[in-house]
Structure formats: structure tokens, C-alpha cells
N, C-alpha and C positions, 0 to 999 in steps of 0.2 A: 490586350493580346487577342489577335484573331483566328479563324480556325480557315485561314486561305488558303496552304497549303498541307494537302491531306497525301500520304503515301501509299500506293495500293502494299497490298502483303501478299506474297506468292507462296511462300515458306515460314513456316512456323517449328523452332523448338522447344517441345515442350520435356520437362524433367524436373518432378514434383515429389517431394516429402510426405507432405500432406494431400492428399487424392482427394478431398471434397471436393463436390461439385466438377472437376478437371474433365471425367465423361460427357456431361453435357455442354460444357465447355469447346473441347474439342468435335464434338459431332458437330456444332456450329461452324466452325472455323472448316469443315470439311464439306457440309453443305454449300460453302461460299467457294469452293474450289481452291483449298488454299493448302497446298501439303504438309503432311506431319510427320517431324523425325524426332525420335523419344529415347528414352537410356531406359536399359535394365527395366523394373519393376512395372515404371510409368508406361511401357510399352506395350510389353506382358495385360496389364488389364486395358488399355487401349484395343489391342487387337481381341480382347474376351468381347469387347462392346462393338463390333464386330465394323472395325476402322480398321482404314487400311494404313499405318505406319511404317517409318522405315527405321531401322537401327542408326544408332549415333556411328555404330561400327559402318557402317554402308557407306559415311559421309566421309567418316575420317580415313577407311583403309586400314582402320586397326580397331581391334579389339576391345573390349574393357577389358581393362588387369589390375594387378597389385589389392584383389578384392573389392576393385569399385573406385578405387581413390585413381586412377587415371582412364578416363573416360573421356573427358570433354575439354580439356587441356592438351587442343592441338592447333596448330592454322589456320587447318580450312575451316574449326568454329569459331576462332576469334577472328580472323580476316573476313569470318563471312559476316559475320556482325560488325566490324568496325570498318570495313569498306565505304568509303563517301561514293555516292553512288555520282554523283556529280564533279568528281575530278579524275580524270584521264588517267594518272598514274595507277590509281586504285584499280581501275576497271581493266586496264592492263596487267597489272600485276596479277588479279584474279584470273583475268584469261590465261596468263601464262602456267600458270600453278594449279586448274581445273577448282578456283575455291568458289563453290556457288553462294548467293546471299543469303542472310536467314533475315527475314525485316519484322520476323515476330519470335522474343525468346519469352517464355513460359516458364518459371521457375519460382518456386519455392524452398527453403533450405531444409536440412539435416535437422531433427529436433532440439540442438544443443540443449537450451534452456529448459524446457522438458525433462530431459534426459537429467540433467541438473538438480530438477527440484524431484525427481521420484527416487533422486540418493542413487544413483550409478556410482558402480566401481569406479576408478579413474581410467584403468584402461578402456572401460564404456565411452566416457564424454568426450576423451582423446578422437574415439573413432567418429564421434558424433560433431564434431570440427568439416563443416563443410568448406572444401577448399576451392572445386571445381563453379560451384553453384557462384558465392562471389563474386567470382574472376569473370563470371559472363555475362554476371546484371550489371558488373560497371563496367564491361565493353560496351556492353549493349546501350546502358545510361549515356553512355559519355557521346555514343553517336545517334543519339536520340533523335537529331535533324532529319534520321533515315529509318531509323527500328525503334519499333516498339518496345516494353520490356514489363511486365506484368508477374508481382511479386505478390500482390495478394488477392487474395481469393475474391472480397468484396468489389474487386475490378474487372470480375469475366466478364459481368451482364455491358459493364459500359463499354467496353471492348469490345463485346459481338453487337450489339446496338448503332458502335460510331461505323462499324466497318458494312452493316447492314444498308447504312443510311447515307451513307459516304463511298462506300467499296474501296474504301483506306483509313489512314489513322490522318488526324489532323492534327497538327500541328501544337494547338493549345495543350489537348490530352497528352500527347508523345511527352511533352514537357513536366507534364503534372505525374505520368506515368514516372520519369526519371527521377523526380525528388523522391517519389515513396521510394524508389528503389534503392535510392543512397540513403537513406532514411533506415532501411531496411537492414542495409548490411552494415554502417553504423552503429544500430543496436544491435547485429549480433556479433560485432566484434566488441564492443563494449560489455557483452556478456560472460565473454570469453574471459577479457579481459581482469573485470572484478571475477570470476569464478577463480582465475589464478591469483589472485590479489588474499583473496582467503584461503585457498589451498596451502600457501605460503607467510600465513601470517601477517601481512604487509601493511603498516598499520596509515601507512601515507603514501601512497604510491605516486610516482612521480608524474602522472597524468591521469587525471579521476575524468570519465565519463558519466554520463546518466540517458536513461534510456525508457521510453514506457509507450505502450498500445493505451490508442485514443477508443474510451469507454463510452466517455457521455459527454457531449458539448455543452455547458451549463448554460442558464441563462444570464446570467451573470457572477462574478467575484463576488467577494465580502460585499460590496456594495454598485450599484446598479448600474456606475457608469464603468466598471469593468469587466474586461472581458473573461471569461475564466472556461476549463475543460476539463474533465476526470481521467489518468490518466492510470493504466494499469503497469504496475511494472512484471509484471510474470509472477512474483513471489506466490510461492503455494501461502503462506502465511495466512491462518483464519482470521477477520476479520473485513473492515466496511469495503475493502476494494473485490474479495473473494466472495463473499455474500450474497444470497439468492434475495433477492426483495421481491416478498411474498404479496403486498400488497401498498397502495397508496401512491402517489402525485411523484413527481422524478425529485430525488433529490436535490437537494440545492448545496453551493460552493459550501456553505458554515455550515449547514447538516453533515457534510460528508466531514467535515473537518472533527464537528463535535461529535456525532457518532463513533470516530475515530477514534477520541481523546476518551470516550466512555467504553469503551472494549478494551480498551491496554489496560486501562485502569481493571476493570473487573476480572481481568488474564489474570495480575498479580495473585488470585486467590485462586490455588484448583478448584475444581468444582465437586469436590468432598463435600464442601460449604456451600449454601447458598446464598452469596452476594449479589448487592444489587447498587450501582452505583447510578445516581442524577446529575446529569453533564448541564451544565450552558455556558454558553460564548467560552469552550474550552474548560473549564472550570467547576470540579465537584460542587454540587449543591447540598449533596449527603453521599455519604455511603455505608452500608452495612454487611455484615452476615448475621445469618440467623438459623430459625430451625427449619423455615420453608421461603421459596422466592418471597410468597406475600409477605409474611413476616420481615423478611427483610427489605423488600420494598417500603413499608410502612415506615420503617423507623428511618431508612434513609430521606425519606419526604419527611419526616417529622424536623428536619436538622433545617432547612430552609422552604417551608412550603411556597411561600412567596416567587422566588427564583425560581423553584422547578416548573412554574407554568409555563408552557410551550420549550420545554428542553427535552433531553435526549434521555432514555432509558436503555442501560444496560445491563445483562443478565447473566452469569456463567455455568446456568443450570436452564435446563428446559422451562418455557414459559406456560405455566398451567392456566387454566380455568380462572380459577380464580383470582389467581396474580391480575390477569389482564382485565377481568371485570374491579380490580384497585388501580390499573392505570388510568382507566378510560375515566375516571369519575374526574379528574382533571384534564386542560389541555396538553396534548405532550405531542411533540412532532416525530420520531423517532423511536423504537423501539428495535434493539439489535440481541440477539441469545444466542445459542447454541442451536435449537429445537425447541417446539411448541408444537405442545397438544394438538390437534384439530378441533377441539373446542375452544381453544383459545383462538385458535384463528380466527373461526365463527364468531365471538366475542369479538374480536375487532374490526373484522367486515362490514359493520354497521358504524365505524370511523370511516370512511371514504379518504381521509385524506391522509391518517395516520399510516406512515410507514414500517412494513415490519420487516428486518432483514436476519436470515437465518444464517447461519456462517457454518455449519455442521462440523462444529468443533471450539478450540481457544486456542489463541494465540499461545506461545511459548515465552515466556516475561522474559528467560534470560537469552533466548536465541538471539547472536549478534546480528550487527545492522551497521546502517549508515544514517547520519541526517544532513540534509543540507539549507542551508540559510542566503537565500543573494543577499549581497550588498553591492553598493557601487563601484563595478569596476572587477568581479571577482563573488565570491561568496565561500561559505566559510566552512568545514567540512569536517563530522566529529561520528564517534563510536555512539550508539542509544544507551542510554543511561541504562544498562541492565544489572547496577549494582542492590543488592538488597541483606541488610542486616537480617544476625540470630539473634539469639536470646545467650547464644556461647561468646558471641562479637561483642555484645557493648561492655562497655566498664564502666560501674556504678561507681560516680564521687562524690556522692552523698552521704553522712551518716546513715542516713534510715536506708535501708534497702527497701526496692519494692515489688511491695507484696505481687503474688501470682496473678490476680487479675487486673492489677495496674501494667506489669509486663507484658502479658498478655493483648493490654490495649495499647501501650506504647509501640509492641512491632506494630500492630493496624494501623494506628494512628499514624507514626512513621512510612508505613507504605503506602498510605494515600497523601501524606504530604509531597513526597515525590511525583505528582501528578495534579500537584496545584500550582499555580503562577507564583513564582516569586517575585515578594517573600510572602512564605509561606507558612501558615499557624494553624494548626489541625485540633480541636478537641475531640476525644475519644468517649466513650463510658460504655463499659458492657458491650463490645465489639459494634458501635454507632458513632459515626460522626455525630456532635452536638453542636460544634462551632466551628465556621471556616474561617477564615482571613486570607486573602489574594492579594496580590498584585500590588501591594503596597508600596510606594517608595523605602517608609522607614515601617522596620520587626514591629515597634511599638503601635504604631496604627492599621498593622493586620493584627494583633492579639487584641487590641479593644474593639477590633470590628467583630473578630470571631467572638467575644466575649460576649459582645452587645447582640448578635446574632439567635447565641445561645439563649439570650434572655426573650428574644421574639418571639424564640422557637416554643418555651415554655410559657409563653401569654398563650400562644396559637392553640396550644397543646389544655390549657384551663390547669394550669400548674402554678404553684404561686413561687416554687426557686425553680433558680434558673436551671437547664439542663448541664449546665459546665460543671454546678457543683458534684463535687467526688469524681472529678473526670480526670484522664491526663491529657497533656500537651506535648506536642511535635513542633519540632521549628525544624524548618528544611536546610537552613546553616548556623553559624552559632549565635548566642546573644551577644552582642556587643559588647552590652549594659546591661544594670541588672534590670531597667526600668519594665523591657518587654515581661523576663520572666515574675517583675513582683504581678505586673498587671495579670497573667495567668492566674498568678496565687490568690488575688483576690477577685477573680471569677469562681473562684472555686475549685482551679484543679490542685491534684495532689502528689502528684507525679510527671517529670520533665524526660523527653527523650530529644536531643538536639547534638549535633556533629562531636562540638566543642572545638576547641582550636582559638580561640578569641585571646587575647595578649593579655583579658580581666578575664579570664579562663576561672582563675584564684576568686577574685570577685565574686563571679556568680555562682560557684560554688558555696561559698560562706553566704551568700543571699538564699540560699534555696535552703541551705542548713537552719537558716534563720527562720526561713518563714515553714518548716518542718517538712520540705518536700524532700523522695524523692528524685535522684536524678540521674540519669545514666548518660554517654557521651559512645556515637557509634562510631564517630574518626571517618565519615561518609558524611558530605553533602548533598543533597538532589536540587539544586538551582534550577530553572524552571522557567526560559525567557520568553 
């Protein structure tokens, strides 16, 4: 693509939501001799900046009315925008009709999405439906061979730049101009459209879009020969896409992934509690609460030290002082909290490379969502697993009931199985991960990895049993067989919390009776792919 043919701009209009930058904007386009005609507000501080503007009203012969919703939806501004300047018909019809050209429109939308996440009434977001603003970036798009059309902000400088250097728009930009613009209004009918999709319950709607603002161009995907981007979807949600990064190197495609997977996970607990959970390649390493961050930092690093080197650290309470002089003593790439100290900051500015991201606040475990999965040809489209069991929820089918701080670790341990790859085997003790098991084809060989884990963890630690014993166990669906839960048993836990639902339901029941466990059954799965 070449930039051969450039179009001079005589007429520009401009009518903007968002006013950044738009004053210096236009003082350029007016220095170049190029006229300006603006709507309501946009005008109003145009003429404060002491530009000469002309009303939308001037152009069209009428008014704005109906409070603003008809303005710009008339003739002379879509015939002035959608005129081929290059075919006789057009140029006549305009002569005959007085509709002069606009070969530069200016526009930005209504703040729907905005409006959206700061919780507006409905009759707010109703109003906040830009109808006029649309209607003239895809005239304006669609005749791009002849007008410009500039819908975000980050595009004044190359706009006053081409037309500096050019004393028109050339042809390559006009182009690249129109896809942001379709792009543009795309996602904000795509917003609209999921905002009604949940106003109404809609659990499948019969055409699902997706939408997001480009954050950070990565260097690469998962691995080096792919290409990969960050992309922001709007969500206020606290967490890695909202998050100030206070310091350290840009993240990377799996940083953002695993710092992701370490913040949902540590949401799960309010920040009552001090939890601190260690992510890698997606995947708890440890998690705990305790009586302070450090403390719980330590015990969560005690469950796999091995693994947590160069993983993700996350926190749902402020990062103090001391906390961060216990991260830094190992490698860690990532560190995400709520807030931190300014000594802790200090404490890690002597990491140059570690990254810390403040998010000034937690996620909401059970606020609904969306996930999506490509696959070939399609991808696959489901609710965020925002289920989570009580202590009133499970049904004990075990002789023995269990005791208060066996329950106590089976919610934990259950609610960090849900945030392990399945299948997935959680050992607990005194609110600490001791054993994990991931990703296993078969239950039985995640409960001897967490088992054998546990036993690593207690060499590491100068302990001569293993940390599983007197622990309980999570399975994230049910045992099939008893083989996974005897293999728990003779790790040493004492206590079983797992879906149930298995057809040897009966079975493993009289297995756990046998080997003297507790065992509770929540009628909830967290599958984990």
C-alpha cells in the first residue's frame, strides 16, 4: 500500500465525548486553514480556546433537539461525508441541495461503557447509547477513499503531522483511519450489546461478541515464535489488566497469564485474612493464610519451594516491609497485592527486574463473567466458575464427622482446588497448602504427586514426616475408585472433601469408613482445563 493519493481537508467535524487533547487538536487543523464545525459542548469549549467554530445548527438549518439525541442526523452531514467527490452524480446532487463536504469528521462516543461500570441507573446508560456519533464514523469509514475519520484520541498527532507534511490525508492512513473506526463502533455495540445480555439474564445469547483496547504489544505468546498483545476489556474488575505496575521489565504473555491465575485465586479470601498464594505456569505452588502477609507467605513457599522459583506472588492484603524482604530472598518474577507500604516498595527497587502491580483493591470471586476458549472453526463459551461451598452445603458420609479444624481446612483446601488444573488434589493442614497434584491424566497420579510433594516439602523444611500427615484432601471432582482416596490415606490425611457423584459413590464411602476418614461430599465440581 502506497500513500499516492493524499486528499487536501477543507472542513472538519469535529464532536467529541472525551475532550482530551481535542483543543490542541483543533487549533492545528485551524492553523492549516481548515474549518471547524462542532455540536453543543464540543463547541462551547472550542470557542473558550478562542477558535473560531461553527454550529452543527448552521450546517444543517436546524437546531439540536430531543435533548441532544438529534443533532447530526440530517443530509447535509451524511451527504457531506458520503459524497464521492469524484462522480458527477454526487457533486450534483450536492450542488442542487446546498450539502457542502466535511473530508475530516472528529469524533469520539457517548461514555457508554464507563457509564456501565460506575453502576448507572438504566435510564443513565439508555441515555448514554450514542446513536448520532456511529452513524457518521461509518459514513465517514465507508467513504474513506475521500474523508478522514478519527475516533481516537492517540491519532491527533498522526493526523496533524500527515496533513502538515502532505497538506492532505493519504491514502494508506484514510484506510488504517477506517478500520479503527469500525473497530471502534464494533466494540461499542458489542458493549451494549453484552450489557443487555446481563440486564436480562441471557445465559447464551444468540450472537456473542468480544471486544477489548490494545494495552501492550507483547514480545511474544507462550513461546517465542508467536505473536501475542494485552488487551484491555474495560472491566473495572481489580486485578492484572486494571493494575498500576509500580515497577520492573513489561510483562510478558505467561506473566500476565500467571499473575492473573494468582489474584482470582487469593480474591477467593477477603482480606480479613492474610493470604498469600505462589502461582506458576498457572498452577498454586502453595497457598496459605495466616496471622500476617509474612507468615503467610512463608508457609505458602514451604508447600513447594522448588517450583516457586521464578513464579508469581500474590497478596490480598497490603504488602509490608517485611513480607517483601521474604520474597526477595528468592527468585520471583511477579508480585501483585492490593497496596504496599513505601518501604516495601524500597525493599524491592533494588530488584530492577521484579515486577510489582498494585491493583487498589480485590477482585469479587462471585461477580459473574464470561470465558472463552477457540477451537477450530468456533470456540466455546461458558459462565466463570463462581461456585463456592459452606460448611451448611456439604453432607458428611462418613461415620466419623470432622472435627472443627479438619472442616475448617477442607473449605480452604476445596477453594484452592478450584484454581488448580485438573485433576486436581489439594492437601491442607492448619489453613496451608502441604501437597498439590495438577494436571494429571488419572486422580490417582495427582494424589501421589501431591503426596510425594508433601514429603519434599518436609526434607526441605529438616522435618522427618511428611507435611500431609494429619492434613486433609480436596479432589476437585469425585474418586472414581477408591485407589486415589486410599493413596491420600496413607499420605497421612485424615479428612476427605470431594464433589461425590461417582456410580462407587457406596465404595468409597465404606473405603474412607475403613481407613477411619472423614468425608464430606459438596454436589460441586471445579474442573479446571
Amino acid at each position: 500500500m502506497t500513500n499516492s493519493t493524499f486528499r487536501p481537508v477543507h472542513r472538519a467535524l469535529v464532536s467529541v465525548s472525551d475532550k482530551t487533547g481535542i483543543a490542541g487538536f483543533c487549533h492545528g487543523l485551524s492553523a492549516l486553514g481548515i474549518e471547524l464545525v462542532s455540536t453543543g459542548g464540543t463547541a462551547k469549549l472550542l470557542r473558550e480556546e478562542g477558535l473560531n467554530v461553527a454550529d452543527i445548527s448552521d450546517l444543517t438549518g436546524f437546531p439540536e433537539m430531543m435533548d441532544g439525541r438529534v443533532k447530526t442526523l440530517h443530509p447535509f452531514v451524511h451527504g457531506g461525508l458520503l459524497a464521492l467527490r469524484d462522480n458527477d452524480e454526487h457533486l450534483a446532487a450536492m450542488s442542487a441541495h446546498g450539502i457542502q463536504p466535511i473530508d475530516l469528521l472528529v469524533v469520539n462516543l457517548y461514555p457508554f461503557e464507563s457509564t456501565v461500570a460506575a453502576g448507572a441507573d438504566y435510564d443513565t446508560v439508555i441515555e448514554n447509547i450514542d446513536v448520532g456519533g456511529p452513524a457518521m464514523i461509518r459514513a465517514a469509514a465507508k467513504n474513506h477513499a475521500h474523508v478522514g475519520v478519527v475516533t481516537d484520541i492517540e491519532d491527533y498527532e498522526t493526523v496533524l503531522t500527515e496533513l502538515k507534511d502532505h497538506a492532505g490525508l493519504g491514502e494508506n492512513l484514510r484506510r488504517h483511519l477506517a478500520a479503527t473506526a469500525y473497530a471502534r463502533t464494533a466494540a461499542y455495540d458489542s458493549a451494549i450489546s453484552t450489557w443487555f445480555a446481563e440486564l436480562l439474564d441471557i445465559k447464551n445469547p444468540r450472537r456473542v461478541t468480544m471486544s477489548g483496547t490494545l494495552r501492550q504489544t507483547l514480545r511474544y505468546g507462550e513461546n517465542p515464535h508467536q505473536a501475542a498483545a494485552f488487551y484491555s476489556s474495560g472491566e473495572a474488575r481489580p486485578g492484572v489488566a486494571t493494575a498500576r505496575q509500580i515497577q520492573g521489565k513489561d510483562l510478558s504473555y505467561n506473566n500476565i497469564n500467571d499473575t492473573d491465575a494468582a489474584f482470582e485465586l487469593v480474591a477467593e479470601f477477603d482480606g480479613s485474612t492474610p493470604t498469600v498464594a505462589i502461582i506458576k505456569h498457572a498452577n498454586p505452588c502453595g497457598v496459605a493464610i495466616a496471622a500476617s502477609v509474612t507468615k503467610a507467605y512463608q508457609l505458602a513457599l514451604r508447600c513447594d519451594p522448588v517450583s516457586a522459583f521464578g513464579g508469581i506472588v500474590a497478596l490480598n492484603q497490603k504488602l509490608t516491609a517485611e513480607a517483601a524482604e521474604e520474597i526477595t530472598r528468592i527468585f520471583t518474577e511477579v508480585v501483585i497485592a492490593p497496596d504496599a507500604e513505601e518501604a516495601a516498595i524500597e525493599v524491592f527497587s533494588a530488584k530492577k527486574n521484579l515486577r510489582l502491580l498494585l491493583t487498589d483493591g480485590l477482585a469479587v470471586p462471585d461477580l459473574s463473567g464470561n470465558l472463552l476458549k477457540a477451537i477450530a472453526g468456533g470456540f466455546l463459551w461458558q459462565t466463570k466458575d463462581t461456585g463456592n461451598v459452606t460448611a451448611k452445603s456439604l453432607e458428611v458420609v462418613s461415620k466419623r464427622q470432622p472435627s472443627e479444624r479438619e472442616l475448617s481446612d477442607m473449605l480452604f483446601a476445596f477453594r484452592v482446588a478450584k484454581h488448580v488444573k485438573s485433576n486436581a488434589i489439594v492437601y491442607v493442614k492448619d489453613g496451608a497448602t502441604v501437597g498439590i497434584g495438577a494436571g494429571q491424566m488419572s486422580r490417582l497420579d495427582s494424589s501421589r504427586i501431591a503426596a510425594r510433594k508433601s514429603e519434599e516439602a518436609a526434607d526441605a523444611a529438616g522435618l522427618s514426616v511428611s507435611l500431609a500427615r494429619g492434613s486433609v484432601v480436596a479432589s476437585d471432582a469425585f474418586f472414581p475408585f477408591p485407589d486415589g482416596l486410599l493413596a491420600a490415606a496413607e499420605a497421612g490425611a485424615t479428612a476427605v472433601i470431594q464433589p461425590g457423584g461417582s456410580i462407587r459413590d457406596d465404595e468409597i464411602i465404606a473405603a474412607a469408613d475403613e481407613a477411619g476418614l472423614a468425608m464430606a461430599f459438596t454436589g460441586m465440581r471445579h474442573f479446571r482445563h
